[in-house]
C-alpha positions as CSV (number, residue, x, y, z in Angstrom):
1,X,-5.0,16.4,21.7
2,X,-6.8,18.3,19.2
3,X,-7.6,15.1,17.4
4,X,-8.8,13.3,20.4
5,X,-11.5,15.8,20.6
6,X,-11.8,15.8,16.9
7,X,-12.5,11.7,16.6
8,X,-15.4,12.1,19.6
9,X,-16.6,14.7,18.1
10,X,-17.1,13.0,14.8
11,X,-18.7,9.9,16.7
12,X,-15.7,7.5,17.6
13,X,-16.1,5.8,20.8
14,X,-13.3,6.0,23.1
15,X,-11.8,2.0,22.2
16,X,-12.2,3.0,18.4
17,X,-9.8,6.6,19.1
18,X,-7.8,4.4,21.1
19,X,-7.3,1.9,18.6
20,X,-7.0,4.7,15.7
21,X,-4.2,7.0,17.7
22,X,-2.1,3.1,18.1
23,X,-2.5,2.6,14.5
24,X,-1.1,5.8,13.7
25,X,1.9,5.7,16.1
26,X,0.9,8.5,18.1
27,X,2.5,7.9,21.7
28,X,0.3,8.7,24.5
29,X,1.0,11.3,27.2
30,X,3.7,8.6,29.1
31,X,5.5,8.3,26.2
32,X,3.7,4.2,25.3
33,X,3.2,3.0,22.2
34,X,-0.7,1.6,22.6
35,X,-3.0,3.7,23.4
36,X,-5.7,2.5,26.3
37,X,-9.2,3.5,26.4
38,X,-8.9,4.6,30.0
39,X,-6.0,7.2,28.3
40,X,-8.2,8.7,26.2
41,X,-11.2,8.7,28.6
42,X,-9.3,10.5,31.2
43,X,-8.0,13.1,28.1
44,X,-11.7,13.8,27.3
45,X,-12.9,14.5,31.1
46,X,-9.8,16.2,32.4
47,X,-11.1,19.7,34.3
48,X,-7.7,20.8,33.9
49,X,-8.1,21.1,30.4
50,X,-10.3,23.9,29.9
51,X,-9.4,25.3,26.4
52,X,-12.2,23.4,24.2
53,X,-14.9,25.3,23.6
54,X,-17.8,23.6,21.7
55,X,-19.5,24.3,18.9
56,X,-22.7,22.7,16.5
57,X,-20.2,22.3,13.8
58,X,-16.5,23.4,14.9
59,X,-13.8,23.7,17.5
60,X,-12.5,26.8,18.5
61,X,-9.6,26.5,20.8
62,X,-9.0,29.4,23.3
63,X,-6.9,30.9,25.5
């Protein structure tokens, strides 16, 4: 997850973290092989997950 949040941080739109987290055999959250833009949008606006905190230039994950 951390590099879901690292990619849109750095610019990538959600298709192009999609497409990246495929190509690197990462299985999503269902256990699928190919990752979905819809995924990874509903990853990034999830108000269950509440442990990013955000920063000019870092992450800092809490607790």
């Amino acid at each position: 997850m951390k590099l879901i949040y690292r990619l849109y941080l750095g610019g990538y739109a959600v298709y192009s973290i999609a497409r990246d987290l495929t190509k690197r055999s990462i299985k999503t959250p269902a256990g699928c092989d190919v990752w979905s833009p819809s995924t990874v949008r509903s990853i990034l606006t999830n108000e269950k997950i509440k442990a990013m905190r955000f920063s000019r230039n870092a992450i800092r994950w809490i607790s």
